[in-house]
C-alpha positions in Angstrom: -24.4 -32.9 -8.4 -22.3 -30.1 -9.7 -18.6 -30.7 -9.2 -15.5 -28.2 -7.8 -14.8 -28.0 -11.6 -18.1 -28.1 -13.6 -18.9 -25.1 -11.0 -15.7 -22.7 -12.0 -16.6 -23.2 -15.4 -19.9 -22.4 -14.8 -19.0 -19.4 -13.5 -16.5 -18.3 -15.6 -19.2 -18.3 -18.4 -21.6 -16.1 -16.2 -18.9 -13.7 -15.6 -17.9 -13.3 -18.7 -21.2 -12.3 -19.4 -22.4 -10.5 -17.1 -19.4 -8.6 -14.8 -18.2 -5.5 -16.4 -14.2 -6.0 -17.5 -13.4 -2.6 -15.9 -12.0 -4.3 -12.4 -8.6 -5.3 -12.0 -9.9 -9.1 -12.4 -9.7 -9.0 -15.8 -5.8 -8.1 -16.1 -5.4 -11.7 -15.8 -5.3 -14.1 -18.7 -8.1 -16.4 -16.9 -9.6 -14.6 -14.3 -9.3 -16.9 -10.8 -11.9 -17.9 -9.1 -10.8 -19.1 -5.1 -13.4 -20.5 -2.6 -12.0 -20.5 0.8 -9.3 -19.0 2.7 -7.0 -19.3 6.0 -4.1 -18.3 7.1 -1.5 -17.6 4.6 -3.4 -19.3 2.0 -6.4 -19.0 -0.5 -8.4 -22.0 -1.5 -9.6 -23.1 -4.7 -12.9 -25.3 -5.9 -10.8 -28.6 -5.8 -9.2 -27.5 -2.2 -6.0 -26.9 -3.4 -4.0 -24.2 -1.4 -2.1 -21.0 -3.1 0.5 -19.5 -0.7 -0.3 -15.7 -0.5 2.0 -13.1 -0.5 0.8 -10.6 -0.8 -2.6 -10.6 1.4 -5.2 -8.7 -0.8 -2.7 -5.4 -1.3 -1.4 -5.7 2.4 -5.1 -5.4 3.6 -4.6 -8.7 5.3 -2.1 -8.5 7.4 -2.7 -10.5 10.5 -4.0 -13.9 7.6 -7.4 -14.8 6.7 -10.0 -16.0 9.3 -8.1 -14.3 12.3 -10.1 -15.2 15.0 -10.2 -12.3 17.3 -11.4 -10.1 14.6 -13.8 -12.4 13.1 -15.4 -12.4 16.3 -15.8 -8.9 17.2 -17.4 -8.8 13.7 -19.9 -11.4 14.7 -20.2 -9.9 18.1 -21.2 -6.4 16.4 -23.7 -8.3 14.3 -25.7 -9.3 17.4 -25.7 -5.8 18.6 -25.6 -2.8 16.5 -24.7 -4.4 12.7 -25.9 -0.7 11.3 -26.5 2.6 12.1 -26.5 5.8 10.3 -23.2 7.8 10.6 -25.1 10.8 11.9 -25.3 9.2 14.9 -22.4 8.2 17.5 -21.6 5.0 18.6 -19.0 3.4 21.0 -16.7 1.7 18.4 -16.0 4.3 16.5 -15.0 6.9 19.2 -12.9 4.1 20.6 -11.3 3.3 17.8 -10.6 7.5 16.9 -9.3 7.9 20.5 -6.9 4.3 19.7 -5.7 5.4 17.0 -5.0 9.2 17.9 -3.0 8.0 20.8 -1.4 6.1 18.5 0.0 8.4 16.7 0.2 11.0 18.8 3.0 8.3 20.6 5.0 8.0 16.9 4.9 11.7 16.1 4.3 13.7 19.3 1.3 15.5 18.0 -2.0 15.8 19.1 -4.5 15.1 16.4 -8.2 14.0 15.6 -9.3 11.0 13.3 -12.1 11.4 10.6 -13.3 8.3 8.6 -14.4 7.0 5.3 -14.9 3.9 3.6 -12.7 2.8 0.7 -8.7 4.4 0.5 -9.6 6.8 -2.4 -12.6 8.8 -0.6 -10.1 9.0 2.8 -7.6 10.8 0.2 -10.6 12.4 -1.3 -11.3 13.9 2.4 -7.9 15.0 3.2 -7.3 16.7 -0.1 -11.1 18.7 1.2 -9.1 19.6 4.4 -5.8 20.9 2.8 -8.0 22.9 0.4 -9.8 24.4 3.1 -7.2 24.8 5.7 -4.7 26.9 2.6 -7.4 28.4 0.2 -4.7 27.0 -2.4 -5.9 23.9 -5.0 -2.4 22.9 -6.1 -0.5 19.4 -5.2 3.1 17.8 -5.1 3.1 14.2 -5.7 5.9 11.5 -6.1 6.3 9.8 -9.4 5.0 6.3 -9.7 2.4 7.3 -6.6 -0.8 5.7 -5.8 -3.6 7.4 -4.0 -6.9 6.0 -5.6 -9.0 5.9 -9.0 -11.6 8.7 -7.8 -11.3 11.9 -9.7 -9.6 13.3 -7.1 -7.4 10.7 -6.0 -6.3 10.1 -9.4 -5.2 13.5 -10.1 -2.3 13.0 -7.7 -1.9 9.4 -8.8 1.3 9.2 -11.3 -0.1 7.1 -14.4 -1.3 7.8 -17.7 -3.7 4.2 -17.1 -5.8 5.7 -13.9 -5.6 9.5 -15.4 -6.1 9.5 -18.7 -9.1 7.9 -19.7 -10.9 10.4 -17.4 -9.2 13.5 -18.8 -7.5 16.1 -17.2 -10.1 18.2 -15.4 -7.6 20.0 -13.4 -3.5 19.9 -13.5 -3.9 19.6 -9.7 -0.3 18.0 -9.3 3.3 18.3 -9.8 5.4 14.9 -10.0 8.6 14.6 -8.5 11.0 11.8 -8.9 10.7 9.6 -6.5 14.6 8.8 -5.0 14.5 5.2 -7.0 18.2 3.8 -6.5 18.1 1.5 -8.1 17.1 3.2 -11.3 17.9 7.0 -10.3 16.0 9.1 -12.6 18.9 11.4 -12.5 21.5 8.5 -13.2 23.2 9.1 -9.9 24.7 6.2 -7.5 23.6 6.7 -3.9 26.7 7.5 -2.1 28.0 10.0 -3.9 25.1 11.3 -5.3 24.8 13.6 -2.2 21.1 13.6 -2.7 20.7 14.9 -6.0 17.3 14.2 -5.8 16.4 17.0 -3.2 19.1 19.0 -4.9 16.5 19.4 -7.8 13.6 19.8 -5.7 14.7 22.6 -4.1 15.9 24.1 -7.7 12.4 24.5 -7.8 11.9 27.5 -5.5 14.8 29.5 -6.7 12.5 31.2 -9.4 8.8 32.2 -10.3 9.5 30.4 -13.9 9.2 27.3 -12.6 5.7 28.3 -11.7 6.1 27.1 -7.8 6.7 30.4 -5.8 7.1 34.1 -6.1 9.8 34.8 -5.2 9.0 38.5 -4.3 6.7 37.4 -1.1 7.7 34.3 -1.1 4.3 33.1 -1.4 4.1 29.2 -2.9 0.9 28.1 -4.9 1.0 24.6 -3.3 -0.6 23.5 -0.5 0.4 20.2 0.6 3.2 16.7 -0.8 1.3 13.8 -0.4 3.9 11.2 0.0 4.1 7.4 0.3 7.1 6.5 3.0 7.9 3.1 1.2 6.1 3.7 -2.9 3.7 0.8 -3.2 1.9 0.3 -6.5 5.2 1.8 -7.5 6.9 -1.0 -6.7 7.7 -1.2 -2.7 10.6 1.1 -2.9 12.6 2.4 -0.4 14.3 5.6 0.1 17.7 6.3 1.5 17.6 7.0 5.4 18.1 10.9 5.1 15.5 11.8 1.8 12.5 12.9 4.1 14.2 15.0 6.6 15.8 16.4 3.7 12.2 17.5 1.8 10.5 18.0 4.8 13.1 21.1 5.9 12.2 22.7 2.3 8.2 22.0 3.0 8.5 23.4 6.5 10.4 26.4 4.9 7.8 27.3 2.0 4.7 26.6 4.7 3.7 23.2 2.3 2.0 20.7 4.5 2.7 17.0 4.1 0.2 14.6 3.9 1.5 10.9 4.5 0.0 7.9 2.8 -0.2 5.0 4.9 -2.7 2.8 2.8 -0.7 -0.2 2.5 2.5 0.5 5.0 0.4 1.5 8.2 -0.3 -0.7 10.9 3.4 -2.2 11.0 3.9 -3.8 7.7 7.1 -2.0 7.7 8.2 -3.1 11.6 6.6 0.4 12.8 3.4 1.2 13.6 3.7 3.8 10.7 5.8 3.6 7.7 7.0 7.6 7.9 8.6 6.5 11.9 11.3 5.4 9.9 12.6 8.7 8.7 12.5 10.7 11.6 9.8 13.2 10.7 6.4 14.5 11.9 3.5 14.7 9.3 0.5 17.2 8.8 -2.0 14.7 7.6 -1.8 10.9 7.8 -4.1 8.7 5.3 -5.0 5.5 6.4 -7.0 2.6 5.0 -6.9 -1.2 3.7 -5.1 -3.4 7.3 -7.4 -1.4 9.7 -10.1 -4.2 9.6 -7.9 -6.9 8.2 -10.2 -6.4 5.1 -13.0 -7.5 7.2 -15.1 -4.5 6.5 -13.9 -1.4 4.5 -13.2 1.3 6.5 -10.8 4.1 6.0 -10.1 7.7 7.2 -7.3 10.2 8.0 -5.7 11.3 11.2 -4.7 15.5 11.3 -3.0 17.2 13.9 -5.2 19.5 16.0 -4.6 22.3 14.1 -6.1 21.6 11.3 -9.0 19.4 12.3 -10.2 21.0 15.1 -14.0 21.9 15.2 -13.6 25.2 14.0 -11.1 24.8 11.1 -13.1 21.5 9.7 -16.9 22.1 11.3 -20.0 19.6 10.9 -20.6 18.6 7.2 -17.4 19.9 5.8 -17.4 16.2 4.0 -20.0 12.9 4.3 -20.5 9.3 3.5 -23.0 7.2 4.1 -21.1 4.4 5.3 -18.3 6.2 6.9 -17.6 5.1 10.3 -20.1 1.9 9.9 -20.5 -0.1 13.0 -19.3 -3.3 11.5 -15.8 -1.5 10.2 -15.1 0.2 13.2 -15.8 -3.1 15.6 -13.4 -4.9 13.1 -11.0 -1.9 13.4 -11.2 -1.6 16.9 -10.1 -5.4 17.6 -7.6 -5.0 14.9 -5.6 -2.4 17.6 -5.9 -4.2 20.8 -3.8 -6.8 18.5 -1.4 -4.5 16.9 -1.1 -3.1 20.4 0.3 -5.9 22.5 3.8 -6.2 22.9 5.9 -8.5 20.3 4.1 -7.3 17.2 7.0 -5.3 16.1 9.0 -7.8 16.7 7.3 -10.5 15.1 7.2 -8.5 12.0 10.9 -7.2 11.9 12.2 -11.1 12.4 10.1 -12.8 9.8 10.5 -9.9 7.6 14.6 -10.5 8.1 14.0 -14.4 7.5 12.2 -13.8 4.1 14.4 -10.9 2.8 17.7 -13.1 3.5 16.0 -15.4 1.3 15.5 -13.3 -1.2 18.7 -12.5 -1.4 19.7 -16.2 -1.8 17.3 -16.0 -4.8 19.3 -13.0 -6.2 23.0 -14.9 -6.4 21.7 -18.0 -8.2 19.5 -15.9 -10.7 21.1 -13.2 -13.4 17.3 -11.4 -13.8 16.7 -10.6 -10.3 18.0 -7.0 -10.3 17.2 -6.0 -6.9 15.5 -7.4 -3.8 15.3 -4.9 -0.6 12.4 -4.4 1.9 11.4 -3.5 5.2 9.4 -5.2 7.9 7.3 -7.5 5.9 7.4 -5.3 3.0 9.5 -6.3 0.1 10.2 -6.3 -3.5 11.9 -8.7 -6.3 12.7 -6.8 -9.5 13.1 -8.8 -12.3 15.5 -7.6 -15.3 17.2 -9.1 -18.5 20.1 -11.0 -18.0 22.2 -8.0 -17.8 20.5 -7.6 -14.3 19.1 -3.7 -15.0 16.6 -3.6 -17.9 13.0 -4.8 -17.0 12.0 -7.8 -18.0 8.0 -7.8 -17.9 7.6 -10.5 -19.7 9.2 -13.3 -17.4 7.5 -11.5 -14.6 4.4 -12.0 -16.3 5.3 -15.5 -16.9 6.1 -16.0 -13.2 2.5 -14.7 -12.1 0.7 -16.9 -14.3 2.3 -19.8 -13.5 2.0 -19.7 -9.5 -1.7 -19.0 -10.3 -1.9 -22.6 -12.4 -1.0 -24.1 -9.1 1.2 -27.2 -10.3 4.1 -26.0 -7.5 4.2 -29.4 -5.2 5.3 -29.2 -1.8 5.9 -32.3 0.3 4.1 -34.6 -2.0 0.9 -32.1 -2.7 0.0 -29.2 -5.2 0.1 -25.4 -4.6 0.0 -22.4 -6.1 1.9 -19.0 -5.2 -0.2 -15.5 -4.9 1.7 -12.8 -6.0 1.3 -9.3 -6.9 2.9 -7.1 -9.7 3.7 -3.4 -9.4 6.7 -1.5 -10.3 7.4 1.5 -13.1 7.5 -0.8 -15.9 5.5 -4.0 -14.5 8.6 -5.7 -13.3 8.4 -6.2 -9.9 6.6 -8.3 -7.3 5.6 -6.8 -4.5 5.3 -9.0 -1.3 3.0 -8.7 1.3 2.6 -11.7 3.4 0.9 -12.1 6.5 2.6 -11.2 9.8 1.5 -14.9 11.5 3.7 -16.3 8.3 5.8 -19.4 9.7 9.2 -20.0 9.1 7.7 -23.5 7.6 5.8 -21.1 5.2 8.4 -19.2 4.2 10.5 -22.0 3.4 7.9 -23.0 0.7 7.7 -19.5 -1.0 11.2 -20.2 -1.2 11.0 -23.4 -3.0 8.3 -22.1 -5.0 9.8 -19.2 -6.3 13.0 -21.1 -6.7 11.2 -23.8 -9.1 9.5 -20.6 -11.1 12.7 -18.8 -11.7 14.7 -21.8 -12.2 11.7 -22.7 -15.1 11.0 -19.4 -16.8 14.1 -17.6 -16.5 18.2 -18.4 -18.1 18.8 -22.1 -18.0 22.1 -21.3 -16.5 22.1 -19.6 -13.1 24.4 -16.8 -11.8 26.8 -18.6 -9.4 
């Protein structure tokens, strides 16, 4: 009989044979190989448990195996597992109508849902909608954004990696610095920076040679800034209180609409339902994706106010998939909101998410290379530096991801392993994701784990 471990290798062989390296698998060392999941944890061939935190990308957010939504899946399999997205069916129109009330309670605007299957082909349709809606093919994007790997989504995606190897087909986007405090493009301090930031933005409109307006009619060769409220791949930053209201006056002004992407902050991973309710205004377009099923099913879309998505402005065909809309997504999605809806979920998320940042901060007194820890809701970060606390230090964040992966972290007399993800500008920073259900028992042990890593990979004398 073929053992937990005879099987791994097994399987390790066949993969490296036969799976294409192109994935994101293959950025590790070892490629993992996990066999069960619940909760807050992932489960290897020999049983052992791995604390996630970060919950497949924040796709995860109410744990593995949630009950509720694993059987509404099962539910839909008995009834209508498939159908053709030519044709209607209740789930979908009930989750549409959920989630346009939804927002139409954050934002106080009226809007229509339209969806898609994977985050890249929802930001693929709400580029289609822009274009359409303003005749104009030219896009602001932030800096150190994420939108997707498809040709389109990666032309407003900030990185040489997901760009370059594809070519530049089109110049589609200008990048603007994203207001990064704690490493200010501009070398400001916030304080008394006075927003330097939108300062420089706004330079852009004061003449044609920046290639942004004519200044004659006033007429602006961009349609739309797709934004992320709190920057994820880029590192789970987030801006100072008054940045958005700030852009969004010069948008408003220059007829630019902004499109908001809520792929990993939607569906209160930041404490609100939507990441952008935070800053106090209203936007055009909203891209959601990943926590809608819980990662039960992909399913994706976008939500745009009446306006703009109305029959007539966006009619039959103006954009297809085959699976878009797919029963099995949409029952998932469907159950997902009756959950996000009840009362406490906000709550929930805003206390444990003030639990583990104050931990976190604990973390960052006893250790000189954590530079900065901040976060909101359940959506935090840990940059990790030199000793001198500011220049990244990729390699001992490297070192910290591979060893929570081994799994030798004991806990109360048995062997773990810590789930975490990298991101930042220079691959210094985890960003942490756990599950909203997290217990304060739970967070206790990322504590301890991340404690023991630090303590082993990074100065052997701690900042007291």
């Amino acid at each position: 009989m073929e053992t937990g471990a005879d099987l791994e290798k097994r399987l390790l062989a066949e993969e490296s044979r036969y799976c294409s390296y192109g994935d994101t698998a293959h950025y590790l060392k070892k490629p993992k190989i996990f066999s069960g999941c619940e909760g807050s944890f992932l489960y290897d061939y020999s049983g052992k448990p791995y604390l996630d935190l970060q919950m497949w990308y924040s796709a995860v957010n109410l744990g593995y195996k949630h009950g509720r939504v694993d059987d509404a899946v099962r539910s839909q399999i008995d009834r209508l597992p498939q159908l053709a997205s030519q044709y209607l069916h209740r789930e979908k129109i009930e989750l549409a109508a959920a989630i346009s009330r939804q927002t139409q309670r954050s934002f106080k605007a009226a809007g229509r849902v339209h969806f898609n299957v994977g985050g890249s082909q929802a930001v693929e349709d709400s580029i289609k909608l822009i274009r359409r809606a303003t005749g104009k093919t030219l896009f602001f994007a932030f800096q150190g954004s994420y939108h997707g790997r498809t040709l389109g989504a990666s032309e407003i995606t900030s990185s040489y990696r997901y760009r370059k190897p594809y070519g530049h087909f089109s110049n589609r986007a200008q990048f603007i610095p994203y207001p990064y405090c704690f490493r200010c493009h501009y070398g400001k301090r916030f304080g008394s920076c006075k927003y330097y930031c939108v300062e420089q933005f706004a330079r852009l409109f004061e003449t044609e040679y920046n290639s942004v307006v004519d200044t004659k009619t006033g007429e602006c060769e961009f349609a739309a800034f797709y934004v992320e409220p709190i920057q994820g791949t880029g590192g789970y930053i987030v801006p100072p209180p008054d940045y958005f209201r700030r852009i969004k006056k010069i948008l408003d002004r220059h007829k630019i609409y902004l499109v908001d992407d809520e792929m990993q902050m939607g569906f209160y991973r930041t404490g609100k339902f939507w990441g952008l309710e935070h800053f106090g205004i209203k936007p055009d377009v909203l891209v959601f994706g990943k926590a809608l099923t819980n990662g039960m099913n992909p399913l994706s879309g976008f939500w745009a106010k009446e306006e703009l998505i109305n029959p007539a402005s966006f009619p039959p065909g103006s954009t297809h998939s085959t699976f878009s809309s797919n029963p099995m997504g949409t029952a998932a999605g469907l159950e997902v909101m009756r959950v996000l809806q009840e009362k406490g979920m906000a709550e929930r998320v805003n206390a444990a998410g003030k639990k583990f940042l104050g931990m976190l901060k604990e973390l960052k007194k006893k250790y000189r290379e954590i530079g900065d820890v901040d976060g909101i809701g359940l959506a935090m970060r840990i940059e990790i530096c030199q000793k001198d606390g500011i220049t990244p230090n990729r390699r001992l964040t490297d070192d910290i991801f591979h060893a929570g992966l081994e799994g030798g972290l004991e806990y109360k007399g048995r062997k773990y392993g810590l789930v975490l993800d990298i991101g930042g500008y220079f691959k210094n920073a985890f960003t942490l994701a756990p599950s909203f259900y997290i217990s304060d028992e739970e967070i206790g042990m990322a504590h301890k784990f991340l404690d023991e890593l630090f303590g082993r990979f990074s100065a052997k004398r701690p900042r007291r």
